[in-house]
Each structure stands twice: as C-alpha cells, then as structure tokens.
N, CA, C and O atoms as a GROMACS GRO file, in nm:
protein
  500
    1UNK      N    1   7.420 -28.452   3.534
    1UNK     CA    2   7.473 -28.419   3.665
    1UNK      C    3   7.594 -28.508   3.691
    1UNK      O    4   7.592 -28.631   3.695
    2UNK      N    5   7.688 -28.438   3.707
    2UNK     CA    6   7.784 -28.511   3.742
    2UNK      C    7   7.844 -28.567   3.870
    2UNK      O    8   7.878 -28.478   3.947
    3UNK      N    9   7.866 -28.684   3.910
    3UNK     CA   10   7.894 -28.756   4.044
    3UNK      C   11   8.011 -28.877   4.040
    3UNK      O   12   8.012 -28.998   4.016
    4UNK      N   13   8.127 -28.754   4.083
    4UNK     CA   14   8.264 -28.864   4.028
    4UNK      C   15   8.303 -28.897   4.158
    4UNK      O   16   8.424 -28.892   4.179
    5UNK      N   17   8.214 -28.937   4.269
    5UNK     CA   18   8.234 -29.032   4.403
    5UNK      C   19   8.274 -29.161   4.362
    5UNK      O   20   8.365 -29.221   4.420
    6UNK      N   21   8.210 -29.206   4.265
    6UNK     CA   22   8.270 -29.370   4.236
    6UNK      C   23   8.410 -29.378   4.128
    6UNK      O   24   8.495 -29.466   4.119
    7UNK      N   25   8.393 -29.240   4.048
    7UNK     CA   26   8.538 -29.239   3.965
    7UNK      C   27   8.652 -29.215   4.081
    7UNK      O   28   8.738 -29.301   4.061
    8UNK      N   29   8.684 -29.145   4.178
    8UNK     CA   30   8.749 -29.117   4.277
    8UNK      C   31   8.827 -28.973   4.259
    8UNK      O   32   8.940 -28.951   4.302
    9UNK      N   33   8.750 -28.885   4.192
    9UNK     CA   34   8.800 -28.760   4.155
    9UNK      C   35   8.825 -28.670   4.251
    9UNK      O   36   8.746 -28.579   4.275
   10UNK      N   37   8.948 -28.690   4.320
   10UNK     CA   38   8.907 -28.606   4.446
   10UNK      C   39   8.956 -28.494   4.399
   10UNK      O   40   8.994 -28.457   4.510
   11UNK      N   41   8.987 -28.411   4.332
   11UNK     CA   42   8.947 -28.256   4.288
   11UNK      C   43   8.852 -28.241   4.285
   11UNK      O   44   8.814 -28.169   4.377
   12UNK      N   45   8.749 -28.283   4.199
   12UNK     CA   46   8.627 -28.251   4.202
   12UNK      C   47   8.543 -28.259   4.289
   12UNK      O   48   8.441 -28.189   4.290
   13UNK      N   49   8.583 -28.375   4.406
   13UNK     CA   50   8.486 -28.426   4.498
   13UNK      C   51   8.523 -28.274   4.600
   13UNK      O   52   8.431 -28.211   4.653
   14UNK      N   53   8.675 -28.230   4.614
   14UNK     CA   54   8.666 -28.131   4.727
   14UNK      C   55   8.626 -28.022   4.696
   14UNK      O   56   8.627 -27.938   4.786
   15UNK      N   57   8.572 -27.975   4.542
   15UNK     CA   58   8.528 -27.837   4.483
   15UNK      C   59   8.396 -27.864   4.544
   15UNK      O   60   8.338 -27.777   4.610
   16UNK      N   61   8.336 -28.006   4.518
   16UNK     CA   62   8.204 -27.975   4.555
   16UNK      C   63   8.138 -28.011   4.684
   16UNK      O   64   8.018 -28.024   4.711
   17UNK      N   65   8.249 -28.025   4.760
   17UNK     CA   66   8.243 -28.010   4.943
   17UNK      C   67   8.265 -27.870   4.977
   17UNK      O   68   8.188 -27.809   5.051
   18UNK      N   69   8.375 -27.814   4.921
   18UNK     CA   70   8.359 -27.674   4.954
   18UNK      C   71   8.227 -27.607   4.888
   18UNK      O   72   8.164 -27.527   4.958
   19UNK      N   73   8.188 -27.633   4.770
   19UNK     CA   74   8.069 -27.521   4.753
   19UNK      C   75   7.957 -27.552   4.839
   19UNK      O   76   7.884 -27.469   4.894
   20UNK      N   77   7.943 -27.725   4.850
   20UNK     CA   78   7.826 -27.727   4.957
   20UNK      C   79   7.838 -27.686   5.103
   20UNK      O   80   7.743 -27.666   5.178
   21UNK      N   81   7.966 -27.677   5.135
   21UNK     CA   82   8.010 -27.598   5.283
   21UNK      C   83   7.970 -27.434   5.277
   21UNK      O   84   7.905 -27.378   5.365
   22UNK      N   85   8.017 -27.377   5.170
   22UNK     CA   86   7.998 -27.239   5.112
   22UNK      C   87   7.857 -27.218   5.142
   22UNK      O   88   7.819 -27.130   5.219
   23UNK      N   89   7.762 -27.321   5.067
   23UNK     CA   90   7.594 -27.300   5.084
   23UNK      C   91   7.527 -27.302   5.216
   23UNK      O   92   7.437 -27.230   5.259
   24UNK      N   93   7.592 -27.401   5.268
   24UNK     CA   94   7.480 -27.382   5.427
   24UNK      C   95   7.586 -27.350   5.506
   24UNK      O   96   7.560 -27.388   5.620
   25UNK      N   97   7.688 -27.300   5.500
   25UNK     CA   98   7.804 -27.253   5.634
   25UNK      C   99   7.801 -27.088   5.608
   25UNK      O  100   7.809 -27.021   5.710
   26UNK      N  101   7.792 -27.025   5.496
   26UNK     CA  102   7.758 -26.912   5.498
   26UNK      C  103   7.652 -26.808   5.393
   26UNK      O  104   7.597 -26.699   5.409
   27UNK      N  105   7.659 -26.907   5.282
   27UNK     CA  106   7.553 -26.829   5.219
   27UNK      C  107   7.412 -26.825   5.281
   27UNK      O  108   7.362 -26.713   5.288
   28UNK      N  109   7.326 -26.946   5.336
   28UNK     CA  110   7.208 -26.929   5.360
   28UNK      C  111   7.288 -26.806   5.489
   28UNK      O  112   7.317 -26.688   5.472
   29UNK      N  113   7.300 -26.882   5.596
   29UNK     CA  114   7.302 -26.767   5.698
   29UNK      C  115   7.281 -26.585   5.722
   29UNK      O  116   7.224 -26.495   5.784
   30UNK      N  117   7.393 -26.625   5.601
   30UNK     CA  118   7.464 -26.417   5.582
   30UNK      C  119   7.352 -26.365   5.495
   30UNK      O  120   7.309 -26.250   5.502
   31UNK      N  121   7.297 -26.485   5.390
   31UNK     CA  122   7.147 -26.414   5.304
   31UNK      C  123   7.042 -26.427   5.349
   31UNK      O  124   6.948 -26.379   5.285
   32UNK      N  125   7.016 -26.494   5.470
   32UNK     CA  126   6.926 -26.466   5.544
   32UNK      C  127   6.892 -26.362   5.623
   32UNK      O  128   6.782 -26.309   5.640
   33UNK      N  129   7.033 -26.331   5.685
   33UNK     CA  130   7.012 -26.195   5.761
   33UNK      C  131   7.019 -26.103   5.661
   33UNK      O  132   6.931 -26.027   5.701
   34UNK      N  133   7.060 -26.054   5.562
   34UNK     CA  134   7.028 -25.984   5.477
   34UNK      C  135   6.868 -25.954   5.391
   34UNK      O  136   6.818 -25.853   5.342
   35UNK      N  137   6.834 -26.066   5.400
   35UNK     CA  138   6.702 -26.092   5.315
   35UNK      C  139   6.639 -26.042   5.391
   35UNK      O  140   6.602 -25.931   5.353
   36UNK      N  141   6.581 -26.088   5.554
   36UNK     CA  142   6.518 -26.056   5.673
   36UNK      C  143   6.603 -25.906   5.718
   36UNK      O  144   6.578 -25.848   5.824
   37UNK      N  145   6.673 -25.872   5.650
   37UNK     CA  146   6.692 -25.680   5.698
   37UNK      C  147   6.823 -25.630   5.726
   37UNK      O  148   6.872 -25.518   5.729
   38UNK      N  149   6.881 -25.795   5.755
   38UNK     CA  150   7.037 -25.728   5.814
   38UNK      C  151   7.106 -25.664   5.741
   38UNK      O  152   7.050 -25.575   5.676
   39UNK      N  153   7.267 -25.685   5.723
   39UNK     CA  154   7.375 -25.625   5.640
   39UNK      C  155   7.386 -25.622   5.531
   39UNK      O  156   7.450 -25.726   5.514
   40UNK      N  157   7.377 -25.593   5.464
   40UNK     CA  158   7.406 -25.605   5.310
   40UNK      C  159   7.535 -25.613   5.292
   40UNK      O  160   7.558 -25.714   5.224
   41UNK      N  161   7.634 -25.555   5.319
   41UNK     CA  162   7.764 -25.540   5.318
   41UNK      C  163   7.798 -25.647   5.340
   41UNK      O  164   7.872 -25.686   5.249
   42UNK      N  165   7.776 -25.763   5.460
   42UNK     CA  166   7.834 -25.871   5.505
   42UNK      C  167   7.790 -25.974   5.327
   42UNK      O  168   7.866 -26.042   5.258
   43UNK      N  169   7.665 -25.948   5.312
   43UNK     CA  170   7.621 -26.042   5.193
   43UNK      C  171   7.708 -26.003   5.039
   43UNK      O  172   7.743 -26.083   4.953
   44UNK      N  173   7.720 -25.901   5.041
   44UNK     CA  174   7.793 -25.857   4.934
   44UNK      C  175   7.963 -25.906   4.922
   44UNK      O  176   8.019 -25.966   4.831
   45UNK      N  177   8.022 -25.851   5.063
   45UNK     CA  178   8.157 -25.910   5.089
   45UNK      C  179   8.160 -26.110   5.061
   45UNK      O  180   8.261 -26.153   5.006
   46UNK      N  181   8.084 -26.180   5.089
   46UNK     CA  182   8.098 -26.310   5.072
   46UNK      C  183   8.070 -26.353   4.948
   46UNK      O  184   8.127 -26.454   4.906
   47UNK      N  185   7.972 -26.276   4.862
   47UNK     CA  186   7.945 -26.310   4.704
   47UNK      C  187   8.097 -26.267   4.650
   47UNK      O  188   8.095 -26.303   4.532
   48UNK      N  189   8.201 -26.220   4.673
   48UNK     CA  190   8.311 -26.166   4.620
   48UNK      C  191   8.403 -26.225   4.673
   48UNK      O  192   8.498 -26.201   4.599
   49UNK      N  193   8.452 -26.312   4.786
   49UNK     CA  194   8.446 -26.424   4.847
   49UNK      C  195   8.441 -26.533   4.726
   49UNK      O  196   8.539 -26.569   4.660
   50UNK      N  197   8.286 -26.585   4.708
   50UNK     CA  198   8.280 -26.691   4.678
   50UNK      C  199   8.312 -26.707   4.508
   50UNK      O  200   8.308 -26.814   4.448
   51UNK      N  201   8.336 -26.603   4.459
   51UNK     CA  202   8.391 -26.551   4.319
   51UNK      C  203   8.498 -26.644   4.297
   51UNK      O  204   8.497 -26.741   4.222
   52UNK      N  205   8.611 -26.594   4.385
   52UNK     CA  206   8.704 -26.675   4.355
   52UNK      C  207   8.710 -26.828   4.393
   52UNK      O  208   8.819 -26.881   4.415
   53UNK      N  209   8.617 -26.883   4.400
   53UNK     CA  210   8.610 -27.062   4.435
   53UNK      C  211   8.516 -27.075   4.258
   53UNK      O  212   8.486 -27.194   4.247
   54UNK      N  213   8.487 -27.027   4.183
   54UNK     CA  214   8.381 -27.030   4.072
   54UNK      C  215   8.523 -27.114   4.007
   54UNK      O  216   8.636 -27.068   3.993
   55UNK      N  217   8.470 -27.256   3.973
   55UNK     CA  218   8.604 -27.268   3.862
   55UNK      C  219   8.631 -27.202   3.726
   55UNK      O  220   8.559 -27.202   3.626
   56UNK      N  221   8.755 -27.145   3.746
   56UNK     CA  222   8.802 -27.093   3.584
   56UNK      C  223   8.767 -27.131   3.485
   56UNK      O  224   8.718 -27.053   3.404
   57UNK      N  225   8.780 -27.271   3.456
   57UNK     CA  226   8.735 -27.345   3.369
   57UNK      C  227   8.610 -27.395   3.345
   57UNK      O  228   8.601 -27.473   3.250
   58UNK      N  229   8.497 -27.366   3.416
   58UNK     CA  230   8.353 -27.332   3.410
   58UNK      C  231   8.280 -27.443   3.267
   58UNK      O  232   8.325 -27.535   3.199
   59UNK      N  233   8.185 -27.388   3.272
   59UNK     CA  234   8.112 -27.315   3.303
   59UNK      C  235   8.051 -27.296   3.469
   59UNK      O  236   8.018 -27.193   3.527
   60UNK      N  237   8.051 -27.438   3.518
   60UNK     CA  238   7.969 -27.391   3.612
   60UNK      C  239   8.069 -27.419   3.752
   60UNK      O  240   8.187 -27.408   3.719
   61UNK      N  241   8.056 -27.444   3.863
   61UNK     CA  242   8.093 -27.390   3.979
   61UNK      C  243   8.253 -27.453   3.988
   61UNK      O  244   8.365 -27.407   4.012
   62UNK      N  245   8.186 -27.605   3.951
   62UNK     CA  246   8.332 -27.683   3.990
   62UNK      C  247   8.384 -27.738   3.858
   62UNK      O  248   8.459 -27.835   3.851
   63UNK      N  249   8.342 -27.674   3.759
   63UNK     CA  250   8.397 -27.699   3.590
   63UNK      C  251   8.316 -27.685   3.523
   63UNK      O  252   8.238 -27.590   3.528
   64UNK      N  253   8.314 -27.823   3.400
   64UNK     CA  254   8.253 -27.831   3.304
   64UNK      C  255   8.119 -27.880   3.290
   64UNK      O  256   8.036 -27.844   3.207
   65UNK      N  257   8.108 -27.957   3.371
   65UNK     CA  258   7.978 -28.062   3.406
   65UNK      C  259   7.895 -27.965   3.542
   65UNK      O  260   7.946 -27.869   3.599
   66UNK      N  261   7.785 -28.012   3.565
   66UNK     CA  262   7.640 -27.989   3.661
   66UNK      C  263   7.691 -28.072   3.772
   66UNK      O  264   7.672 -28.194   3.774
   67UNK      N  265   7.756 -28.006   3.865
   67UNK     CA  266   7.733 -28.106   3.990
   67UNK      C  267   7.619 -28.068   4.068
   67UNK      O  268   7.536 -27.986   4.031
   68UNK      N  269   7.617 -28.141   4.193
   68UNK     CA  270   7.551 -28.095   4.306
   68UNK      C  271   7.630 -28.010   4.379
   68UNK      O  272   7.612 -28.059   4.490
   69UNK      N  273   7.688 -27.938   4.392
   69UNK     CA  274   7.766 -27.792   4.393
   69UNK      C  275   7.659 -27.637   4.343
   69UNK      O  276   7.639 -27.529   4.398
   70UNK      N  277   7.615 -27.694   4.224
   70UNK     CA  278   7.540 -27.596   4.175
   70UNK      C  279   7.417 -27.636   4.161
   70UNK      O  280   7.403 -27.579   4.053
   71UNK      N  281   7.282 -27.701   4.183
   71UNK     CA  282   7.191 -27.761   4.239
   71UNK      C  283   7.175 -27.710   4.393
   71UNK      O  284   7.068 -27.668   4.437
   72UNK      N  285   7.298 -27.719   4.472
   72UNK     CA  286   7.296 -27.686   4.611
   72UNK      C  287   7.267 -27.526   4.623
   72UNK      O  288   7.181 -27.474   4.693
   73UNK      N  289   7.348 -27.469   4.547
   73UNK     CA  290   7.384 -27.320   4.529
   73UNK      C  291   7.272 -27.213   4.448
   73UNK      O  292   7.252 -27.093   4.471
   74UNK      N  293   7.219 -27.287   4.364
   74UNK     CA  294   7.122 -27.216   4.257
   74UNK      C  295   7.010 -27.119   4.371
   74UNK      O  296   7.000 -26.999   4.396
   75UNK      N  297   6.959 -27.208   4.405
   75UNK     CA  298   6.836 -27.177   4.446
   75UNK      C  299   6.873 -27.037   4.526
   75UNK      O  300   6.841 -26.934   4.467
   76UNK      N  301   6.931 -27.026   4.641
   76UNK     CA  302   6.983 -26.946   4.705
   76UNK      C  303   7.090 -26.801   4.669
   76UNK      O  304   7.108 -26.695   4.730
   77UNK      N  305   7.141 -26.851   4.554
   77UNK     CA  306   7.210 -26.683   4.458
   77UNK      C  307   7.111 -26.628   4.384
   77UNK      O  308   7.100 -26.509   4.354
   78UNK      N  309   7.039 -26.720   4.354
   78UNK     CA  310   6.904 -26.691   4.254
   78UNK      C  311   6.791 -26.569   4.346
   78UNK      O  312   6.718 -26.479   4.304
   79UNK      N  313   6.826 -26.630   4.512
   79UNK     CA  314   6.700 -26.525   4.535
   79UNK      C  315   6.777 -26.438   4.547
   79UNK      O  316   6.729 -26.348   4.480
   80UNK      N  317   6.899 -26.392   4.603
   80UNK     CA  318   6.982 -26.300   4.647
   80UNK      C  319   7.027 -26.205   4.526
   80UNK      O  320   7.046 -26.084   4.540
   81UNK      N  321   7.042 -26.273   4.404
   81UNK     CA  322   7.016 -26.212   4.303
   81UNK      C  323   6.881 -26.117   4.251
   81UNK      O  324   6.868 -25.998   4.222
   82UNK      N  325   6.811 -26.206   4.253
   82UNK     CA  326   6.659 -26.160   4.272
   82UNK      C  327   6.639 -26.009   4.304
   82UNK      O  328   6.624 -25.899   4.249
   83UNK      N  329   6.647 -26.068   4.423
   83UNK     CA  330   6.618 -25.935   4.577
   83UNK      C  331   6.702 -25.869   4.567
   83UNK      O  332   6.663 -25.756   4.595
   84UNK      N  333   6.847 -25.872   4.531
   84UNK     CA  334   6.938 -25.743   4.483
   84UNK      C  335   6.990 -25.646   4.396
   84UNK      O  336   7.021 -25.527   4.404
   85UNK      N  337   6.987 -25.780   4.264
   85UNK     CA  338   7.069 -25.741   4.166
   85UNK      C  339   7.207 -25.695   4.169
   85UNK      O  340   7.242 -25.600   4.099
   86UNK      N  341   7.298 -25.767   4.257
   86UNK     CA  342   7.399 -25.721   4.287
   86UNK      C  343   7.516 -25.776   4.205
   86UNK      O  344   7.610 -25.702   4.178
   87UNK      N  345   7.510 -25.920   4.160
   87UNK     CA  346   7.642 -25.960   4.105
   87UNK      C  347   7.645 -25.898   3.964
   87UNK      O  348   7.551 -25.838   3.912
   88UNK      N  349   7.767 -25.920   3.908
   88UNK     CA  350   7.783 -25.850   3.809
   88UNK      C  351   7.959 -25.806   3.774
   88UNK      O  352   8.043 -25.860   3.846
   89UNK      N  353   7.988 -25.748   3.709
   89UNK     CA  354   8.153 -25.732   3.699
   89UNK      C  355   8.208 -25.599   3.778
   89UNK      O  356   8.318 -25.550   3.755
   90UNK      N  357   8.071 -25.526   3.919
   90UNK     CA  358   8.150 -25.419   3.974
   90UNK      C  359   8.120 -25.298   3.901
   90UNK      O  360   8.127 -25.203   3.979
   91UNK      N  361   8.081 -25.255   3.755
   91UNK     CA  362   8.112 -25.120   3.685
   91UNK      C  363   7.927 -25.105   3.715
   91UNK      O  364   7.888 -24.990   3.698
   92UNK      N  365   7.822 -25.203   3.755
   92UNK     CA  366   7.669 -25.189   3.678
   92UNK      C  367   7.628 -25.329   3.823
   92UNK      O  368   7.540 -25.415   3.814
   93UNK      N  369   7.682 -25.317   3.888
   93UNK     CA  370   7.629 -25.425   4.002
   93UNK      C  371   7.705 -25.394   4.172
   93UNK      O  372   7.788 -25.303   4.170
   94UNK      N  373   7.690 -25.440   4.267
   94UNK     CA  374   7.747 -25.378   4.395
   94UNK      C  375   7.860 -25.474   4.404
   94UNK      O  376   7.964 -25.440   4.461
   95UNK      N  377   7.845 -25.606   4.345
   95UNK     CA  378   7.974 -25.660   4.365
   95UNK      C  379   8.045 -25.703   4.269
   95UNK      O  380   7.979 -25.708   4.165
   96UNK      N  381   8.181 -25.745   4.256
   96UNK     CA  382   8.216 -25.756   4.113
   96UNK      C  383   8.254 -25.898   4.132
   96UNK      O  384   8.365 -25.926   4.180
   97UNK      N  385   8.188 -25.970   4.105
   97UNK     CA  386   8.170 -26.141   4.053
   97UNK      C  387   8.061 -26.155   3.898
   97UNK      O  388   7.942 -26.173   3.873
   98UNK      N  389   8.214 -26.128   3.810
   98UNK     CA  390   8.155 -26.184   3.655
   98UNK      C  391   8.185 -26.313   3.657
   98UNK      O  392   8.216 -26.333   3.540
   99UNK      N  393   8.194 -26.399   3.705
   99UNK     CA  394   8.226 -26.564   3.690
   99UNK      C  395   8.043 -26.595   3.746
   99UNK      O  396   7.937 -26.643   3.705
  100UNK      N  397   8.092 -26.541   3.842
  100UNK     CA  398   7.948 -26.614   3.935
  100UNK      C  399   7.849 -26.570   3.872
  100UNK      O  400   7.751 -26.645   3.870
  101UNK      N  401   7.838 -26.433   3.797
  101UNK     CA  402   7.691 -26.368   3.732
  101UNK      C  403   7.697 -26.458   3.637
  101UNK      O  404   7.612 -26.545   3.656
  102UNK      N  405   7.781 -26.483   3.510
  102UNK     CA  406   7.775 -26.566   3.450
  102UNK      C  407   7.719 -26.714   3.481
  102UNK      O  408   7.631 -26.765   3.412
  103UNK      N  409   7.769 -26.768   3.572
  103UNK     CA  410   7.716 -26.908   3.592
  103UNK      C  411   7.580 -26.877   3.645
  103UNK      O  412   7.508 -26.963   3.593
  104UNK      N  413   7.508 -26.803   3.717
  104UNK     CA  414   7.366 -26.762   3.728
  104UNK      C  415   7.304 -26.764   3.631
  104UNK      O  416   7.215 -26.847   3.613
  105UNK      N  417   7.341 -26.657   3.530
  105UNK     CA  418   7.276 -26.676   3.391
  105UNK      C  419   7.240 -26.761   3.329
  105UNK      O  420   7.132 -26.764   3.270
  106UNK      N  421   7.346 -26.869   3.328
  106UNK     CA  422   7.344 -27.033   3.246
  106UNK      C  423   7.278 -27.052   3.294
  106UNK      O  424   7.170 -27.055   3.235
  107UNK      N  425   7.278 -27.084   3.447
  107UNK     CA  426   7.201 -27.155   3.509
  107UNK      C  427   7.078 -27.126   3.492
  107UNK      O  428   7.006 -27.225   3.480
  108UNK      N  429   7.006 -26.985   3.484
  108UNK     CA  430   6.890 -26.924   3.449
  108UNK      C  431   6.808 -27.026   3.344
  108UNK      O  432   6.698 -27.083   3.347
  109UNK      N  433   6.904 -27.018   3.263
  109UNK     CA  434   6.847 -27.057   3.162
  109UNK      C  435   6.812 -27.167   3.095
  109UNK      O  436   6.765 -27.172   2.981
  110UNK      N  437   6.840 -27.277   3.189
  110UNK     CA  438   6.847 -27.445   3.213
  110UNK      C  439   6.720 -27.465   3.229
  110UNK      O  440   6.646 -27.389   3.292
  111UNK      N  441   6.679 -27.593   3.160
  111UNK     CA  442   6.495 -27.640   3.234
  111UNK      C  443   6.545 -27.698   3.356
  111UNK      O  444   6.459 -27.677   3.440
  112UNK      N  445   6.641 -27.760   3.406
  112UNK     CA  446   6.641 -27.827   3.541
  112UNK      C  447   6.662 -27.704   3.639
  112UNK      O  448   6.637 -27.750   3.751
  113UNK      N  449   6.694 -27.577   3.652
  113UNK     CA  450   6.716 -27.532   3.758
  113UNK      C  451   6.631 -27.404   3.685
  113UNK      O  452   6.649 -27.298   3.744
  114UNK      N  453   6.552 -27.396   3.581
  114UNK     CA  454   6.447 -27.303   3.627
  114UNK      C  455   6.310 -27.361   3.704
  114UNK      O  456   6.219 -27.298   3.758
  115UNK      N  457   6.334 -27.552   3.685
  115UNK     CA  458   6.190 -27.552   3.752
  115UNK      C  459   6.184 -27.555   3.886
  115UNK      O  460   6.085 -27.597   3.944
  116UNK      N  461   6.312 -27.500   3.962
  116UNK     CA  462   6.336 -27.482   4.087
  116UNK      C  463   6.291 -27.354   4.118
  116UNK      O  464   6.234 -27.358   4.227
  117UNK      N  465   6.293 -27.251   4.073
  117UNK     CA  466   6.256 -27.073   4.119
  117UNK      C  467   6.146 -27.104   4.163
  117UNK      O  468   6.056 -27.153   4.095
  118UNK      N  469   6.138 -27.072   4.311
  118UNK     CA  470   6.022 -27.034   4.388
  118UNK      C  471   6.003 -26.879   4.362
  118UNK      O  472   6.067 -26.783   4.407
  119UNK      N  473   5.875 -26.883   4.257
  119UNK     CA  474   5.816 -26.739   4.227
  119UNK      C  475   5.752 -26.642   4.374
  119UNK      O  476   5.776 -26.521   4.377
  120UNK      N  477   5.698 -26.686   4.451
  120UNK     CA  478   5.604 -26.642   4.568
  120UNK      C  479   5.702 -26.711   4.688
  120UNK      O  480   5.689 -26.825   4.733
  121UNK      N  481   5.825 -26.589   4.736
  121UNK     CA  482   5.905 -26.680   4.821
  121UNK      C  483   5.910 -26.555   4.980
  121UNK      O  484   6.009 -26.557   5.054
  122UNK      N  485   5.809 -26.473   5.004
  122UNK     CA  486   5.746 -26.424   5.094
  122UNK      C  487   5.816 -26.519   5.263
  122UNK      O  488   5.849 -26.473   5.372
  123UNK      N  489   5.812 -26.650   5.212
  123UNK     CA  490   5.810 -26.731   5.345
  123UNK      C  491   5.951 -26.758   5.326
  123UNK      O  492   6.034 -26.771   5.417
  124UNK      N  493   5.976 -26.766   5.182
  124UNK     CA  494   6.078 -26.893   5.182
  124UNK      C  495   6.267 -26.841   5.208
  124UNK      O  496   6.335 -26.786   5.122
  125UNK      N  497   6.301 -26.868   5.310
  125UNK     CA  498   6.442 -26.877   5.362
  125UNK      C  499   6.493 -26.952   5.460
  125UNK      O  500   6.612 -26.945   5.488
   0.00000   0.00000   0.00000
C-alpha cells in the first residue's frame, strides 16, 4: 500500500484526495439511492464520470501502486458492480468505463481486497 504523505508526492497525494472525495461525496450517496431503488441513470452517469479520474498509467486508481484511493473505493464499485453489472467498455455493459472495469477485476482478484466482499450485504449500505 502505498503512502507518499511523508515522501511529499503531492500528485499522488491529490489523486488520492480526489478519489476519496469521489467515494463518500458521491459514490456512496448516488449508489445508495440506486441500490435502495432510485436512479440508475444518475449511478451510471457518475461511473463514466469517475472513468476519467482512473489513472492512465494504472493499474490501479492513482497509478502503479495500492493506495488508499482504492481500499476506499473497492468495496463500494464492487457492490454496484455486483448488483448491476454495468461497467464495462459500453458494447456488453450500460456504461463504458474499461479502465475502471479493469481495475475492478485486478482488484477482484487480490487476497487483500477479496477478504473485504461482504457476501450477505441485504443491510449493508
């Protein structure tokens, strides 16, 4: 996990202020009301949105390394993913974020952020 607060990386430090702003300023919110019944459209429009903040240079949100950017973020695309199946490149998904499906996937497939999936998440939002 990477934490370049003491290196003084402030690129990196503001990628991963914005994704954690991204996570509780609008993803929980907009996937909440979605999850609980609301818009879909509003949830879909912000996953396409948040596409373009995915760094280019990846793999994961804010580059190369695991921040808390994506720790913050997992849990929450993961259910929205889940419950939708929406990301994807647009031709086979409702929205077209291949950066972000991609970094889901990785992320999928990590022991640190699969032992996060709440299987039985009935309650959980």
């Amino acid at each position: 996990l990477a934490d370049n607060t003491a290196l003084g990386d402030e690129s990196e430090n503001s990628k991963i202020q914005l994704w954690r702003s991204h996570v509780s300023d609008k993803v929980i919110p907009i996937g909440k009301r979605a999850v609980l019944g609301g818009s879909k459209d509003d949830l879909f429009q912000l996953l396409e949105q948040l596409e373009k903040d995915v760094d280019k240079n990846g793999p994961f949100l804010c580059g190369k390394d695991i921040t808390v950017a994506d720790c913050a973020a997992f849990p929450f695309l993961w259910r929205i993913q889940n419950e939708y199946n929406c990301l994807g490149d647009g031709h086979d998904a409702d929205c077209d974020t291949p950066r972000l499906k991609a970094w889901l996937d990785l992320c999928s497939k990590t022991k640190p952020f699969q032992t996060t999936v709440q299987r039985s998440w009935w309650w959980w939002w």
